[in-house]
N, C-alpha and C positions, 0 to 999 in steps of 0.2 A: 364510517365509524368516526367520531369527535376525536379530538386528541384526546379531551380529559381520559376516555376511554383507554385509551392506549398508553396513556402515560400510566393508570392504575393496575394495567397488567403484565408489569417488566417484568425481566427476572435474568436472572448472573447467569443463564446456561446456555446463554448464546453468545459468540465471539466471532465476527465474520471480517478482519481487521488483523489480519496477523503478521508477523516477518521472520522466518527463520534463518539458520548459517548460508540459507543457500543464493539468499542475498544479503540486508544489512543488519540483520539480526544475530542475537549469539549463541539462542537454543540452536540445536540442533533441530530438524523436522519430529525426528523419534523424542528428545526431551521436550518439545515443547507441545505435543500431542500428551505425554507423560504428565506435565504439568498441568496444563486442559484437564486432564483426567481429577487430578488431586485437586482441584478447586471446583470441583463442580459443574467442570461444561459439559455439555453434551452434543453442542454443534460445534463447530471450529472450521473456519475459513484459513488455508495458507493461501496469502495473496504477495507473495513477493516479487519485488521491484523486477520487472520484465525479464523474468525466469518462472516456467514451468518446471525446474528439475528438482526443486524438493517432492510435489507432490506425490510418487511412487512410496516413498520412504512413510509420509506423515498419514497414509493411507494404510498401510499396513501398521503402523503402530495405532490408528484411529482403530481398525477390526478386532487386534488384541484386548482393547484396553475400554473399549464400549463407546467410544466417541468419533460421532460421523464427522467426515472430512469434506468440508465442499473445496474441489478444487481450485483454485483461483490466482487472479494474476494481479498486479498495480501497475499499469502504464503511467507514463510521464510524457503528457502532452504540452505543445505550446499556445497558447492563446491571448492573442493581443498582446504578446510579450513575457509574459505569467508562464511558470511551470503550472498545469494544471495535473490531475492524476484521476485516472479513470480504471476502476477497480472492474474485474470479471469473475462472475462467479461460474460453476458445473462447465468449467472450462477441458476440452477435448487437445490431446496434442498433438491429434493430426489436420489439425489443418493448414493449409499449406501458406494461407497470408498472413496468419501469425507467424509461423517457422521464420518467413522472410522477413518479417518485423523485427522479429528478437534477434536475425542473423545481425541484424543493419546494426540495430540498437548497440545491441554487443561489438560490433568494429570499431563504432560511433564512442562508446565507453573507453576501449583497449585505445584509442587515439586521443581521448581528455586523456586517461591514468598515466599516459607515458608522460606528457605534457605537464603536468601536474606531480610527476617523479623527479623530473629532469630541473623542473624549477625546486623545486627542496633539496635535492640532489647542490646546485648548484649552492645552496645556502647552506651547507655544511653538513643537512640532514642525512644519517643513515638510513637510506631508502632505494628499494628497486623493486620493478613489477616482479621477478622471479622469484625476490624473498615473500614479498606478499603475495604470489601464486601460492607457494609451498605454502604457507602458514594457513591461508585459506581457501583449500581445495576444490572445489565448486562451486565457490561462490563466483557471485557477482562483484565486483572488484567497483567499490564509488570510494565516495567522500569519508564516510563513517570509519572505511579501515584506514585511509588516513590519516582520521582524529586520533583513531585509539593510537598509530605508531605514535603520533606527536605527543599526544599525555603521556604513554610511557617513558618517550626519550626525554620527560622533564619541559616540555617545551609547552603546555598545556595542561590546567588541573582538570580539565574533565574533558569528555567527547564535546558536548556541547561549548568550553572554552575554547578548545582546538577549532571549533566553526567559528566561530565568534572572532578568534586572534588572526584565522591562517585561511581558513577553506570557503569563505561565504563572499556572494558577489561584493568587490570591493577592497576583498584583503587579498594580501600577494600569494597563496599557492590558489586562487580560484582562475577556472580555466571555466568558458561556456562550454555548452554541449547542445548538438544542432538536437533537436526534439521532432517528433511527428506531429502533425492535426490530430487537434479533437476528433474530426471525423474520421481519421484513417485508426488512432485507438478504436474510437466505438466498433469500426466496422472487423477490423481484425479480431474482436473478443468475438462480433456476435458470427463472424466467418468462422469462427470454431465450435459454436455453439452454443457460446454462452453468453451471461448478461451482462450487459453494460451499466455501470454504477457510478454514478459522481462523486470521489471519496471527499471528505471534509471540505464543506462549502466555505466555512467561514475561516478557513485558516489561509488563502489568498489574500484576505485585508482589502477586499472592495467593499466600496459603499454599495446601498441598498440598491440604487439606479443600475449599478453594474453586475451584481450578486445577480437579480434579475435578466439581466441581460445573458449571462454565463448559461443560466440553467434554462431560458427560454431557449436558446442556441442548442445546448445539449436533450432539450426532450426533441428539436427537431430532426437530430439524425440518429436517435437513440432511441429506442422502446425498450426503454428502463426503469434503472431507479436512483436514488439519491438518499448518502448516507447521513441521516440526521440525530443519530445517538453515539457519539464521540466523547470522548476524554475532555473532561473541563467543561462542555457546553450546559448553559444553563435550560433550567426551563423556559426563559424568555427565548431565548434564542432557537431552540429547538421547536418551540411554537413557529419561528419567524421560517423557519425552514420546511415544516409540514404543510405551513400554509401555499408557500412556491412550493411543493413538492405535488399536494392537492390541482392546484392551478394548473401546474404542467403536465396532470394527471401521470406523475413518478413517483412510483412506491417505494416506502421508507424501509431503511436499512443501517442495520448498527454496528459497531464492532472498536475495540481498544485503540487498534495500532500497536499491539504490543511488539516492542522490538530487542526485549532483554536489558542485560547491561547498556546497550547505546543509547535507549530512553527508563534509566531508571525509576521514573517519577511515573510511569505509564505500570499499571500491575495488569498481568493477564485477567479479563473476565470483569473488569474493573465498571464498566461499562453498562447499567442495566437496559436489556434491549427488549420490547414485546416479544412474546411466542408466536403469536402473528406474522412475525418477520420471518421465520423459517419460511413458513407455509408456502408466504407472499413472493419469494424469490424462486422457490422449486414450482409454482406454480405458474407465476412468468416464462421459466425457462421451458414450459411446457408448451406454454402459449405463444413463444416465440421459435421455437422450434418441436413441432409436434413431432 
């Protein structure tokens, strides 16, 4: 299929790109399955940052409310220095080299967050992990809840100023965080069953020699896809991407990133993605796990 083809048969009812309470997001699973509903989706991906535990919830509200739920996850991998993030979709939670991933991951987090408490703490900030346990109760505990403390306490106009002033490589409450391989992401999505996706190509800010390099590297330990219908991308760009996606024979995949209040600028569904892209992922996940 040409692109032209593909770009003339999008359409708002696909969203595979999601982030709930249950990591940096501010819907809830149940409101934001609700909201899906009210604009018109009818697929919706929860892919939150290395947590399965919203999916139960956005599952049963997807059954009520007429909107299928693929389940899905966002790893955050390293490569050549780069946070990279490798997205799973018809993701299974029993398998057991994910469980040890997200165990790790999660140590790995609770050991930045204290690091990253202790230093605001130290600067006068009213902050502790047990206040931000309580206030956000199964989530995933990063960067974003402590944007939002720092704009409420005045110290920050927005989530994104609170990155920009405090939390981003470079300003004083940023702490690194060791990350896994690209290859042990790929392999842990597809160890549970499900498929491996390259989320947002062009938001790393490599040049074309390296963009290149990235997605050759990832079709070799991946029998995936790569997401080229994203928030902001144009049609030149989106061309540049189908074209490596063709090349590395990885099928295309769309979805917002919506994250609530934490990316206001980003609206659910926002995003038109081909019908085609259902098909093409439940269809892979077929092919790669019969």
């Amino acid at each position: 299929m040409i692109f032209s083809e593909l770009e003339q048969e999008k359409c708002r009812e696909i969203d595979l790109h999601t982030h709930s309470t249950a990591s940096d997001g501010t819907c809830t699973p149940t409101e934001l399955v609700e909201r899906a509903a009210s604009v018109g989706i009818r697929v919706l991906a929860l892919t939150d940052h290395d947590t399965l535990a919203g999916i139960p919830e956005a599952k049963d509200a997807g059954c009520r409310l007429g909107v299928t739920v693929v389940p899905g996850i966002e790893l955050s991998a390293n490569w050549l220095g780069t946070d990279i993030h490798v997205l799973g979709y018809h993701m299974k939670r029993d398998g057991s080299l994910i469980q040890k991933l997200l165990d790790w991951v999660q140590q790995e987090r609770i050991r930045r967050n204290e690091g990253i408490a202790a230093k605001m703490a130290a600067d006068g900030v009213d902050v502790s992990m047990s206040q931000l346990r309580q206030r956000y109760p199964g989530a995933v505990i990063g960067r974003p809840h402590f944007a939002r403390l720092l704009m409420e306490q005045g110290r920050a106009a927005s989530v994104k100023d609170a990155f920009e002033k405090w939390l981003k490589p470079g300003q004083p409450y940023y702490l690194p965080r060791t990350k896994i391989t690209l290859e042990q992401a790929a392999k842990a999505i597809s160890e549970s069953c499900g498929v491996p996706v390259l989320a947002h190509p062009l938001q790393y800010g490599f040049a074309p020699e390296k963009l290149e390099q990235l997605v050759a590297e990832f079709a070799g330990i991946a029998m995936g896809g790569m997401e080229i219908y994203y928030t902001g991308y144009t049609l030149t760009q989106r061309q540049q991407l189908f074209d490596l996606a063709q090349k590395y024979r990885l099928f295309v995949t769309g979805g917002s990133d919506f994250h609530g209040e934490n990316k206001p600028h980003i609206r659910l569904g926002e995003v038109e993605v081909p019908r085609s892209v259902e098909d093409a992922v439940r269809e892979h996940s077929k092919e790669i796990h019969p």
